[in-house]
N, C-alpha and C positions, 0 to 999 in steps of 0.2 A: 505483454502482447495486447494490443489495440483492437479490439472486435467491435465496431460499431461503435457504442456509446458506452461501452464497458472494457475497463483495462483488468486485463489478469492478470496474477502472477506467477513466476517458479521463479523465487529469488536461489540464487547459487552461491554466496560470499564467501572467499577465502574462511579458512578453519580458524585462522589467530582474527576478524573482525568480530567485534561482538555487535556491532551495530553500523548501519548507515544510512543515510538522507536523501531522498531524489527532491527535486522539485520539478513539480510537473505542472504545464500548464494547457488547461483546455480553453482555448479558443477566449475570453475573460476572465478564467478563473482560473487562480493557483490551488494546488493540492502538495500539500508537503507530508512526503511519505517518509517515515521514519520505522525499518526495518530493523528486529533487536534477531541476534543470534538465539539459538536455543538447543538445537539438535541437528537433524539430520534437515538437511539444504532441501530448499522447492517446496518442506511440508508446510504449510500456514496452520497455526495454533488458534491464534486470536487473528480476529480482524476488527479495528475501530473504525471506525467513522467520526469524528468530531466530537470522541468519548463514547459512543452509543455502538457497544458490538453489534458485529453483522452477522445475518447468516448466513448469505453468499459468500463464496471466497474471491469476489472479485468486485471490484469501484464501478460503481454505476453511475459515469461522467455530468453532472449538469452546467451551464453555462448561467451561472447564478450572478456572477461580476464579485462573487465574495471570495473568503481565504478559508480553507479547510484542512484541518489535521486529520493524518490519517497514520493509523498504528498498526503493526504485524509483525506479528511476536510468532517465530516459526517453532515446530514441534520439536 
């Protein structure tokens, strides 16, 4: 979900994916979000940022012109 300059998530995936890849792109910059299964759907576990946990649970968009990995690893 898209709130201004921050995307949230409730990811839901099917019970047999153990993982899956968005690419998303803000306005010059991609983010590639790599979601791993874990438990129970929509919880978020971990959240990275380009290696460096967060402690929001949600992307806080910038328009950098760069490429950024993004990891959520749900509970």
């Amino acid at each position: 979900q898209l709130d201004g300059d921050k995307l949230r998530f409730t990811p839901r995936p099917p019970k047999d994916w153990t993982s899956f890849v968005i690419h998303y792109r803000y306005r010059e910059t991609t983010y590639h979000i790599t979601i791993r299964s874990g438990g129970e759907s929509g919880l978020i576990g971990r959240f990275r940022l380009d290696g460096i946990e967060q402690v929001d649970q949600f992307l806080r968009l910038m328009d950098d012109h760069a490429s950024h990995e993004v990891e959520i690893d749900l509970a």
